[in-house]
N, C-alpha and C positions, 0 to 999 in steps of 0.2 A: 693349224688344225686344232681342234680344240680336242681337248681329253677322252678317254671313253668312260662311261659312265660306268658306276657297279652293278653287278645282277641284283637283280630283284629281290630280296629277301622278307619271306613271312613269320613276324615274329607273334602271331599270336589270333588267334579267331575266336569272334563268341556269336552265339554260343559253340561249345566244344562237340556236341551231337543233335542229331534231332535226323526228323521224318525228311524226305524228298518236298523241296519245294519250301525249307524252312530258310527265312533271312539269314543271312548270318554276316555278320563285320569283320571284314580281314583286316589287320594291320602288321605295318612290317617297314621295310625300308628300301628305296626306290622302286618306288609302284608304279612309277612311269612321268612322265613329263604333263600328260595331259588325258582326255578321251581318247584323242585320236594316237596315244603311243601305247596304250593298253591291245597288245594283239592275241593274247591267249589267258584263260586263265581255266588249271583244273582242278577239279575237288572229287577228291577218292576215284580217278581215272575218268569223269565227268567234264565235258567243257558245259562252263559256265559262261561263257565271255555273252551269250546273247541278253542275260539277267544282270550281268556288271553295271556299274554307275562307278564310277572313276571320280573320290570324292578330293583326296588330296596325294601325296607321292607318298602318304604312310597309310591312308583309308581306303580301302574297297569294299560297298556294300553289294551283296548280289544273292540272287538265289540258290540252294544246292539243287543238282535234278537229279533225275532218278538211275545214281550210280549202280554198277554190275557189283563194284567192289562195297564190303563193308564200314571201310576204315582206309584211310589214304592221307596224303599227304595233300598240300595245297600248293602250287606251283604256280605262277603269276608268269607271264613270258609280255617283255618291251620291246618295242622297235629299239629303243636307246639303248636298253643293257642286255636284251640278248634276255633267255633261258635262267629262270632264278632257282631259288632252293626254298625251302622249308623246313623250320626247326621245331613245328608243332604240326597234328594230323587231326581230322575230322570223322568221329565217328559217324553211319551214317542206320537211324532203324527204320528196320523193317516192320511197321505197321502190321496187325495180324488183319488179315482179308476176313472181312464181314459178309453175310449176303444179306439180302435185305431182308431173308424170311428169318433171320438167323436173330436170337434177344441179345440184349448186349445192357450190362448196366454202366454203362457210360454214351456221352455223345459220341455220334460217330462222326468225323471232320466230312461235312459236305462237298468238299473241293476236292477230296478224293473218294470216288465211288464206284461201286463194282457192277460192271458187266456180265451178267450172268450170259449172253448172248456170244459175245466175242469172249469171254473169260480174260480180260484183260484191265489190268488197274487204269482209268482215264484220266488223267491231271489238267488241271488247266492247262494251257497251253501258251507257252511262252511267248508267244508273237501276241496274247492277250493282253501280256505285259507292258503299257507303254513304255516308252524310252523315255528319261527323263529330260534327255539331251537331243529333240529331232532333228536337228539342224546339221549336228555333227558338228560343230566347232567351239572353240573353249567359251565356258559362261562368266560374265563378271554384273554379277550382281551390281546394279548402282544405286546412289542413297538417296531415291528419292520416293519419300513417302508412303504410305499403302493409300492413306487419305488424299494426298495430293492427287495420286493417279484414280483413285476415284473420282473425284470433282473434276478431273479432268477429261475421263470418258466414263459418264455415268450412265449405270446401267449397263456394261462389259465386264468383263474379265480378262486377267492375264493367262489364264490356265486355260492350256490348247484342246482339255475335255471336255470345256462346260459350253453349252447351247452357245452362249455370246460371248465367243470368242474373239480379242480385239487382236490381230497381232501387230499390231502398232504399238499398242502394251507389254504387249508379249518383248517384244525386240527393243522396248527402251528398258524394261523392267529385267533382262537378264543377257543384252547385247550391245548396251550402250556406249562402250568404248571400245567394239569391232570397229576395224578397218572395210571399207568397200569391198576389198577385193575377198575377205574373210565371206562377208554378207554373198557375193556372185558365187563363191564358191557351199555356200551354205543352200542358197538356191538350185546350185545344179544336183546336192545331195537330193535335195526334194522331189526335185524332177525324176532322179534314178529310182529308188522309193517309189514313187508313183506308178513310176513302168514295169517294175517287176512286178508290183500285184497284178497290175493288169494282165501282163504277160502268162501269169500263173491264173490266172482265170481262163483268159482264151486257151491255153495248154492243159486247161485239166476238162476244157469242153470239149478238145480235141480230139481226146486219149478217152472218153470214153460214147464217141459218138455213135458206136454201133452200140451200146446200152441203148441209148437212145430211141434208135431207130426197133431195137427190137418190142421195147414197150411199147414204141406206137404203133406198132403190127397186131400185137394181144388186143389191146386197149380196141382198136380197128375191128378185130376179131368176135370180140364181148360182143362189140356195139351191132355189129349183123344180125348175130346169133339171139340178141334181144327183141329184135325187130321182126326176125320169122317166128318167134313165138309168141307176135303180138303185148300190148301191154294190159292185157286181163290176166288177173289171177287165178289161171289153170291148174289145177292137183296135176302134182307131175311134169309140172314146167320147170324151167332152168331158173328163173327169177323167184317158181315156189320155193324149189331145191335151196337156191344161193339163201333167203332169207331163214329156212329153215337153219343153214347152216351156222349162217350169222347168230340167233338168238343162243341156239346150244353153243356155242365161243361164249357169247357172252354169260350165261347162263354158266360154264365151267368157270368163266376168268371170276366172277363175282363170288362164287363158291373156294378157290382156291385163293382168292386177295382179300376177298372181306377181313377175313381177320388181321391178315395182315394190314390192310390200309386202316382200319379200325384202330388198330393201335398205335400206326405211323399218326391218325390223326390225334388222336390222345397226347402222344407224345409232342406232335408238336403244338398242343394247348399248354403241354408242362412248359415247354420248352418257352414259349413266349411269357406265360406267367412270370417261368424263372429269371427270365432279361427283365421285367418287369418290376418285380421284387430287388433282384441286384441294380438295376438301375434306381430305383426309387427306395433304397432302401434303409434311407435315412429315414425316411418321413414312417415306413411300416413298422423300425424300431424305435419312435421316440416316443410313442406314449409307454413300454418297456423302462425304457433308457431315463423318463423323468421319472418315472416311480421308484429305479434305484436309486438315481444321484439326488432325488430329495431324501431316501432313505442314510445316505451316506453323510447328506446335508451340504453336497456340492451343489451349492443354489445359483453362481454364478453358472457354471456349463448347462443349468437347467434354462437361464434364461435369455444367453447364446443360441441355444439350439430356437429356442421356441421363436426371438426373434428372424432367424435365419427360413423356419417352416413359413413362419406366417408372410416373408417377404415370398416367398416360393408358392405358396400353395394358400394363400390367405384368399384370393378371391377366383379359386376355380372351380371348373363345372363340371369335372370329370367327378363321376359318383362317388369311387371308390375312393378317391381320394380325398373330398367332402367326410364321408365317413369316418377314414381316418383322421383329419383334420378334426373333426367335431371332439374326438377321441382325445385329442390334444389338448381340448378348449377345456376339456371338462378338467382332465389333470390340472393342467395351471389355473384354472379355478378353485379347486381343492385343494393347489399349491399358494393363493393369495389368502386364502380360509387360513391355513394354516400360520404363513406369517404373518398376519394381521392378529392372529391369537398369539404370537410368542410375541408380536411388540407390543401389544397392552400386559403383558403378564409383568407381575411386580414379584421380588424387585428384579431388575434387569442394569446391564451398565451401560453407561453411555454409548459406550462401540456396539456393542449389539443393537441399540434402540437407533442410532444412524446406519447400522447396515441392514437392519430389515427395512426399513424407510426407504434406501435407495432401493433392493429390491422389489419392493412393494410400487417402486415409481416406474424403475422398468419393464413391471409385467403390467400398466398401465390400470393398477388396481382404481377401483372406482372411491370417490371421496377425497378427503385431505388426509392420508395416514398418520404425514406428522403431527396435524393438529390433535388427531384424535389420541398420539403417545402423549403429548402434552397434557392433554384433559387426563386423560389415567390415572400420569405422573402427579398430575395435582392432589389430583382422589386421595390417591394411596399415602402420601405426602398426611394431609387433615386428618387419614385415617390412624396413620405412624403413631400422630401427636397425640392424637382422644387415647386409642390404647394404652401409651406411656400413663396418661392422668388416670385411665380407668385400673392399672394392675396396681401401681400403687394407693388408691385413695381405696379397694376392697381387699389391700392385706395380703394381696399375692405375691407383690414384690418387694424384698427384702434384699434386696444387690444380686438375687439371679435371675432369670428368664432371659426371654427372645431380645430382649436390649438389655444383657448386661453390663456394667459400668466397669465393674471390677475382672470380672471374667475375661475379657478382652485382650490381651497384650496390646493390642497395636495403638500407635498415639491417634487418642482421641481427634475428631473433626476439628474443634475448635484449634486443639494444636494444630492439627495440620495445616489450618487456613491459617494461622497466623495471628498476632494481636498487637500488626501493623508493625507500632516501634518496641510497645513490651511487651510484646511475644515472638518468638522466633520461628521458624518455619519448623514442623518435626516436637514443639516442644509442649507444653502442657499446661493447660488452663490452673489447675490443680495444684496444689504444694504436695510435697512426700507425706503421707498420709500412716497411721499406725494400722495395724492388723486387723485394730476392732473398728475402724472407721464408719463402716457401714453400718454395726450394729448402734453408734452412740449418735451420730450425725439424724438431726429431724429429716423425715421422710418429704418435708416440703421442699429442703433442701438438694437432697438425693434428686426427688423429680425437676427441679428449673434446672441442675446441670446434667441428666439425663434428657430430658427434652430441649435444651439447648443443642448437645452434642445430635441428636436426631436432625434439628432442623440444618444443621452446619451441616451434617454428614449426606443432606438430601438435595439441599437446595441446590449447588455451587453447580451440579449437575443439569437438574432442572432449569436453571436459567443459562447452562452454556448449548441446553437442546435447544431454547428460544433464540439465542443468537447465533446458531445455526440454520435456523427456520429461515429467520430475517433475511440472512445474506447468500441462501440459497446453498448452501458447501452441502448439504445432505446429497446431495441427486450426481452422480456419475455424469462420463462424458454424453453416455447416451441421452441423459436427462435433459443435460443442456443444450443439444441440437432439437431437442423436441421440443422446446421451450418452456419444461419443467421448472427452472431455474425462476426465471419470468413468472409466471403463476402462483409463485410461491411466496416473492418476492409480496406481491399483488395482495396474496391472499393475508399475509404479516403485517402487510399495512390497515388492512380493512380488522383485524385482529388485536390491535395494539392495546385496545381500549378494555378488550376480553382478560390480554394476560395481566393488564394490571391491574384488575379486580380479584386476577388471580392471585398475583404478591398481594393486593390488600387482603384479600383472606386470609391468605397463610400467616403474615407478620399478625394482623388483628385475632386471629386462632392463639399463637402464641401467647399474645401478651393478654388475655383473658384467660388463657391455661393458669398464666404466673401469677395473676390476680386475684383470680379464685384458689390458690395457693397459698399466697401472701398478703394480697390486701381483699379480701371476700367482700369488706363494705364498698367499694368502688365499684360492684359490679349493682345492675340493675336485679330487682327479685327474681323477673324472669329466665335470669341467666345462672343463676346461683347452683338449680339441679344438674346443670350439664357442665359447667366449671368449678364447680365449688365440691362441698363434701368433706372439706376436712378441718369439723370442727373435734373431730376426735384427737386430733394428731397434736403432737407437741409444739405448744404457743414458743417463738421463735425469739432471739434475744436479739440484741444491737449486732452481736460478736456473728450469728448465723445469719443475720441477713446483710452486713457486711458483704459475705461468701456470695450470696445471691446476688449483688449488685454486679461483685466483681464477674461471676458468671455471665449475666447478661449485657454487661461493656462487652466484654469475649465477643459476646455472641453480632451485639451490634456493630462493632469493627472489623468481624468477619465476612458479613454483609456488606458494610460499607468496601471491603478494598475489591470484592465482588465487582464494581461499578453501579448499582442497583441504586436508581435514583435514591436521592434523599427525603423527598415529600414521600416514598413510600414506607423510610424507616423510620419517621416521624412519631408515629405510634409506639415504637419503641423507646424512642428522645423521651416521649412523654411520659411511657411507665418507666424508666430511669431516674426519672426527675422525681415521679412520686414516692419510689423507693428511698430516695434518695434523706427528702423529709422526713418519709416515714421510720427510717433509720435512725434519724436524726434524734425524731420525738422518745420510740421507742428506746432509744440510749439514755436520752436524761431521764428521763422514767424511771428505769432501771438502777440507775446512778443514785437517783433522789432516794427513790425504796431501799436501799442497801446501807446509803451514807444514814437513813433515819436509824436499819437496825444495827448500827455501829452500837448503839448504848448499850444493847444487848447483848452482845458480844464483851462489854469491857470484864476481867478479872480481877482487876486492881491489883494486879502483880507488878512492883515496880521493881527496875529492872535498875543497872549500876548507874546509867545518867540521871535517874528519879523519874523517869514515865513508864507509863504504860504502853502496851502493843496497841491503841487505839490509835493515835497517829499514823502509825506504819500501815493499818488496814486503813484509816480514809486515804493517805497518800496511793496505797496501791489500788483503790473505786478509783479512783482520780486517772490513774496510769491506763486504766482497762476502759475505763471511757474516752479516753483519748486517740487510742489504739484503734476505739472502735470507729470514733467519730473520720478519720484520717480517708477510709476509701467513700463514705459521701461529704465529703468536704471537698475532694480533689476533682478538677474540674478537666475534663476530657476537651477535645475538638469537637464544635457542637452542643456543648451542656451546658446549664444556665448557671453562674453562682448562686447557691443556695441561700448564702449570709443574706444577697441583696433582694431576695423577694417580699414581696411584700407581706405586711401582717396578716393583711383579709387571703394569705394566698392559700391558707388552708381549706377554705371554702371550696377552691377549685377540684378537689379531692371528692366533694360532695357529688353524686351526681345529679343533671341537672333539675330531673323531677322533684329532688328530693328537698332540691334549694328554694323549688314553689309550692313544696308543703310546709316547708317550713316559714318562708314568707308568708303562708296564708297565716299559719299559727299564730307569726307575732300581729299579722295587721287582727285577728281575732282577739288577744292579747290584751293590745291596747285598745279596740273598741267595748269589749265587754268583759272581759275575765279578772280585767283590775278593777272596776267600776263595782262590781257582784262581790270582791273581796273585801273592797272598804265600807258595802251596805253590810256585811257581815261581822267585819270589825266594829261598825256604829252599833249593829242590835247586841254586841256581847257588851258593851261598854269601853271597846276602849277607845282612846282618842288620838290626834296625830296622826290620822291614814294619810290628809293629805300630802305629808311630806313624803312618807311612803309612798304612793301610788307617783306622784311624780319621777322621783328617782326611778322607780321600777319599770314606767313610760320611756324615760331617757333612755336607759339601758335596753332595751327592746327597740328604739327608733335607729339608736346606732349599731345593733345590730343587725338588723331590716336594711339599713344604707349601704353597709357593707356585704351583706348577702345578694341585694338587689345590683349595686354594681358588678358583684361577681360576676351575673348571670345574666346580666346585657354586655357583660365583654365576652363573655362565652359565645353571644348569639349573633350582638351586633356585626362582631369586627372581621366576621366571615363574609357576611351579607357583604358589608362596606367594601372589603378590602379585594371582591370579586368586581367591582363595579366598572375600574381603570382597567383591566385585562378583555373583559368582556367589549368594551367601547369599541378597542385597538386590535381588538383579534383579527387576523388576515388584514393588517397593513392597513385598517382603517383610515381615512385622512377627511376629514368635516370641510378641506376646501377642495376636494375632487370625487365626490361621493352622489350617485346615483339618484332616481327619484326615488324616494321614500314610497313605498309598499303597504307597509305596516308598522308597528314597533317590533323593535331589533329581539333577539333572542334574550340576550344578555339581561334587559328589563324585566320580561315574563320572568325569568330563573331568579332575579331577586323579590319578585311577588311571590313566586311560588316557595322559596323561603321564609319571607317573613308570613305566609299564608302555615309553613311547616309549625313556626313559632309561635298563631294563633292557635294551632288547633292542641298543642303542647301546652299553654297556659288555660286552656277554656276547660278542658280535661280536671284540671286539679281546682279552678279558682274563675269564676268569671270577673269578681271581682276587679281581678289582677290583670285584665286585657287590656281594658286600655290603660294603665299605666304604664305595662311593660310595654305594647304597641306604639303608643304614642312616643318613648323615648327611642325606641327602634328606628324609627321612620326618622325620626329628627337627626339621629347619627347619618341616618342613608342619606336625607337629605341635603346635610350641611357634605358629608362628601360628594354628593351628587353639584352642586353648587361649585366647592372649590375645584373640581374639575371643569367646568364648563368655563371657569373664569382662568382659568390657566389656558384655553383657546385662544389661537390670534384671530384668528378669523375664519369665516364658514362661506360657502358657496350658499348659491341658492335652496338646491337640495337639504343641504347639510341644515341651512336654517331651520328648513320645514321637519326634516328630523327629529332636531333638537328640541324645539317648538311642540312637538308631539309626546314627546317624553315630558316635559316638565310642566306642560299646560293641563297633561291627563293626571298628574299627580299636586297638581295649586291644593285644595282641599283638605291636605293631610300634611302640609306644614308652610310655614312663611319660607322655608330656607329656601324654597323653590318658587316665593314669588321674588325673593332678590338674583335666584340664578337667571328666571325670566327676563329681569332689567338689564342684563348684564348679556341678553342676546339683541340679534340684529330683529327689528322690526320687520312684521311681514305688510308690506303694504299692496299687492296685486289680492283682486280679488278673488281669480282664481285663486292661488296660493292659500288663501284664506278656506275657498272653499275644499280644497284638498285637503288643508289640516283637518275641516272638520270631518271628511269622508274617514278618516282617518283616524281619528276619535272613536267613532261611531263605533266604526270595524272593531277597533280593540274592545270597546264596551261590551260590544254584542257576543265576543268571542271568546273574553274572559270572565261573561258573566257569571258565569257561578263562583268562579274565584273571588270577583270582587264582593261577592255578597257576604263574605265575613268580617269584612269591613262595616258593614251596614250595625245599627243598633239593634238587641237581641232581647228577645225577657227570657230566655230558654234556658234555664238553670241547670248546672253542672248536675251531676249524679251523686247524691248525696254517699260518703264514706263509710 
């Protein structure tokens, strides 16, 4: 025999109180074996057992009903354990009885309502209840699928309430591992079910069949009584009477419910609004909701929410919600307004200018945002720099204001970037300086390492927002599922060419600030009023522009560990290098002037060896020039030796206009100015010009020689040395290349150079075109040449190409009737006639170009 099991015990019910008819979860311990062992359960003297669901041997879910008592205990009774106990009780309230004329500021539960009629509370009615168990015997859910059993009878359901009803579904979905004989007995439960309703139908027509019968006697009755009074409208008939009576009903009932139902319908317009509002009532607080949380500046929950509305409500056609929606549109649009103004606003820092960018990406702001922080950044970048040159070259700045040098504690930019190997991370461009430093140090000085320290302190940023741009890391996850990432990507490449116009600005802004600082004659006249200005300020020694050299290394090695290509910092290399001479010069100058007034200085005091202090002061000019010569003699990564340049290299310092005024001068020189000197030394009488005027010739022609080749290596070696990249660009190859179209880009861009270099000599000298042209073309030539003959061999195409290029340029030097020999013959006469199609084309296309080629009488503008 097996054991007897314990009684039922209830340890615990929730909720704890509530109205008639509230759910509530009993748990406790041995609740019963199953449904079918669950045979009583009461609540506050209530049986419950027809509302039970028997979920586990610790859970019963069921409804309370409408107990006599207030407060009771909870009793469970099993077939298996008998009669149980309860260690907790169930309050149970009494709801206060409403009438329906009666106001109330609360809802009243419709599922319970007052009969003014019978005076009795009506509840739903339990048997309204389904059972969740119809079959009566135990359920075991099985694991298969919800979608499985859709695809496997689509269009049913398992739920024994709904229109399509399967229960084949039904009986695998929650009886799949009953036995037959469970299922025959599950079946006959069905059948009994069935028969009592029935039974209770015929039995309640039974029981009141003399109701029945009596109403069809009246009804019988009416209908006679209708009939001898005819069916005309008689004053004083039974059917006037009856209708008369009907209208005054009606007539009272509308009088005594209007208001009432007036306000029942009022109410329930509130009442659906209010479901209305509470169910939608995300969407009616979020234009609310984004105007605090951008006021708080929670931009991220701002634009959660907005994505979440616009998946919900972005393309519906319900009005009110359109409205509201529009409501939305306009916020986040005055929320893109807004940060699209705080990422152009200078200065800003890196983290900021990438978090409003993503931002800006995921409210799908219109445009490239980054690009446009970019451009700002550059702005305000050019602007930094003019301001630094403008406060101090008008006297405002004296080591204070908006960029102070000294004011500062924190280590300068260039320390912080570093100066590679001699400088350390954190340390400082600068030596420990005296108290008065600022007041004694030249103001040119002050400003290259204040504008130095700007460009470090601006750039590093600047260019890690571009390589951000590039690889796409601004745009969140959201960005990159929209294909932001992509876009960006796209739009950086078609961009490349922008930002490095960008660095060429910046770098070339710089080194024109410095120049107009320190070397003013390098620049052109017309640059001199926006970089220049300070011929008032204190002319600088070997020993202060030492300072400035070492400054601008700083500066150029801070860039460089940047990554920032090197053709960009080139213009730096190059005012390095001119400093570097111009160091050079200005120190022996200096030297020479001091060591002269050494004589001036002597006292003739001899001292116990028998000299004077004039030794000790040239050996210490000697020491201080040495001192000073040490930082442009030292030769960086990248920088030229100084010792090994050439004699004419001074020239290069010239610029290039200035080198064809002067060329024209000597060729005027030696045409007439020497010739008019010695008619004027014959009319005073003296004699021997002509040994003079020769010497003076000579000296004039070699300076002319070396002036002249300065200024074709200036112009040529660009032209030339574009010629081999241009050929090869995109993998060119002369034995697998296309038919020939036209001439290649590469060609036009070096016409259109040496066409740059025509219109730059014609300006100052016509005389001077074709000399300087003719030696132009001969350098393009002769490398035009060595390359062609550095080819193995050419396809067809490739011939007609080449043939193109060097047969439209025969005319303008031999070097290219020997590159001609030195190609493959064209013998088809097509081939022949394409070359010349091809000719033509270029002729006709670059004809205005080539007409400055042609012979001119059209004289320069007199000076």
């Amino acid at each position: 025999m097996s054991p007897a099991r314990q009684p039922p015990l209830v340890t615990g019910i929730s909720p704890k109180e509530g109205a008639a008819w509230t759910k509530v979860t009993i748990r406790g311990e041995n609740l019963g074996t199953g449904p079918a062992d669950l045979i009583g359960l009461l609540i506050c003297g209530h049986n419950c057992l027809l509302t039970a669901e028997w979920m586990s041997a610790s859970k019963i879910v069921c409804r309370v009903g409408p107990a006599k008592d207030d407060k009771g205990e909870i009793i469970v009774t099993t077939k298996s354990g008998g009669l149980g106990t309860s260690t907790v009780s169930f309050k149970l309230l009494r709801p206060e009885r409403i009438s329906i004329l009666d106001q109330s500021a609360v809802w009243v539960d419709e599922m319970n309502y007052y009969d003014m009629r019978t005076d009795r509370n009506k509840g739903i009615s339990p048997l309204s209840l389904r059972p969740s168990n119809p079959l009566g015997i135990d359920i075991d859910k099985g694991k298969i699928s919800q979608s499985d059993m859709e695809q496997t009878f689509p269009g049913m359901s398992g739920d024994f309430t709904s229109e399509n009803f399967s229960a084949t579904w039904y009986l695998i979905e929650n009886h799949s591992s009953s036995s037959f004989e469970q299922l025959k007995f599950a079946a006959s439960n069905l059948k009994k079910q069935a028969t009592k309703k029935n039974e209770g139908s015929l039995a309640y027509v039974k029981g009141g069949l003399s109701t029945f019968f009596e109403a069809q006697d009246a009804l019988a009755a009416i209908h006679q009584k209708l009939e001898s009074d005819g069916t005309e409208r008689v004053e004083g008939s039974m059917t006037q009477r009856l209708e008369n009576i009907l209208n005054r009903a009606s007539d009272t009932a509308d009088t005594l419910f209007q208001e009432v139902l007036g306000r029942k319908d009022k109410a329930d317009s509130t009442r659906n609004a209010l479901n209305v509002l509470q169910r939608f009532k995300f969407l009616f607080n979020l234009p609310l909701n984004i105007e605090r949380n951008i006021q708080k500046g929670d931009y991220d929950v701002v634009i959660n929410d907005y994505e979440k509305a616009k998946s919900l409500f972005g393309s519906t056609e319900v009005p009110v919600f359109k409205k509201v929606y529009a409501e939305v549109e306009t916020r986040i649009g005055a929320l893109r307004s807004l940060l699209l103004e705080k990422l152009l606003q200078t200065p800003s820092t890196l983290h900021d200018q990438k978090r409003y960018i993503r931002y800006l990406s995921d409210l799908h702001a219109s445009g490239d945002p980054a690009w446009l922080c970019i451009y700002a950044q550059h702005k305000w970048i050019l602007q930094l720099m003019q301001n630094c040159r403008d406060e101090f070259v008008s006297g405002q700045r004296v080591g204070v204001g908006a960029l102070d040098l000294e004011g500062d504690t924190r280590p300068l930019a260039l320390g912080r970037l570093g100066h590679t190997a001699s400088l350390k991370r954190g340390g400082s461009l600068r030596t420990p300086r005296p108290s008065t430093w600022r007041f004694e140090t030249p103001q040119q000085v002050q400003f290259v390492e204040k504008l130095s320290d700007v460009v470090i302190g601006q750039l590093p940023n600047f260019w890690k927002l571009w390589i951000s741009y590039v690889n796409g890391s601004l745009f969140s996850e959201t960005g990159e599922k929209s294909g932001q990432v992509e876009k960006s990507k796209k739009n950086a490449r078609q961009r490349q060419n922008d930002f490095k116009k960008m660095i060429e600005e910046l770098t070339n802004q710089l080194v024109k600030l410095i120049r107009g600082a320190v070397l003013p004659a390098t620049l052109p006249q017309g640059e001199l009023n926006l970089y220049g200005g300070w011929e008032n300020k204190t002319e600088l020694t070997g020993a202060w522009l030492t300072q400035i050299i070492h400054t601008v290394r700083g500066c150029h090695e801070a860039l460089s560990a940047m990554e920032i290509p090197n053709d960009l910092l080139q213009v730096i290399q190059d005012l390095l290098l001119e400093l570097r001479v111009h160091c050079l010069m200005v120190t022996l100058l200096y030297t020479t002037e001091d060591v002269k007034r050494l004589a001036e200085k002597e006292d003739w005091v001899v001292d116990n060896e028998g000299i004077t202090s004039l030794p000790s002061q040239f050996e210490q000019c000697i020491v201080q020039m040495l001192q000073s010569l040490k930082e442009p003699l030292e030769i960086k990564a990248g920088e030229i030796n100084v010792r090994e340049l050439p004699a004419n290299t001074v020239s290069i310092y010239i610029s290039e206009q200035r080198l064809l005024i002067i060329l024209s001068n000597c060729q005027y020189l030696e045409r007439c100015t020497f010739l008019n000197l010695a008619d004027h030394f014959e009319k005073h009488g003296f004699t021997g010009t002509e040994k003079i005027t020769r010497v003076s010739v000579d000296t004039v022609r070699e300076l002319d020689k070396k002036l002249f080749e300065a200024y074709i290596e200036k112009r040529a070696d660009p032209i030339a040395g574009s010629l081999e990249p241009g050929i090869y660009a995109g993998y060119f190859d002369w034995r697998d290349c296309q038919t020939p179209t036209g001439v290649r880009n590469y060609l036009k861009e070096a016409l259109v150079s040496i066409i740059t270099v025509h219109a730059e000599v014609f300006t100052v000298s016509k005389d001077l075109v074709v000399r300087v042209l003719s030696k132009i073309v001969e350098i393009v030539a002769d490398e035009m040449c060595r390359l062609m003959q550095c080819v193995s061999s050419f396809n067809r195409n490739g011939a007609l190409q080449v043939h193109a290029v060097v047969t439209e340029h025969l005319f303008y030097s031999t070097s290219f009737k020997l590159a001609l020999e030195a190609l493959p013959q064209l013998h088809s006469g097509a081939d022949k006639k394409l070359l010349e199609e091809l000719l033509n084309k270029f002729k006709s296309s670059m004809q205005l170009q080539l007409a400055c080629f042609q012979p001119s009488s059209i004289r320069p503008v007199k000076r």
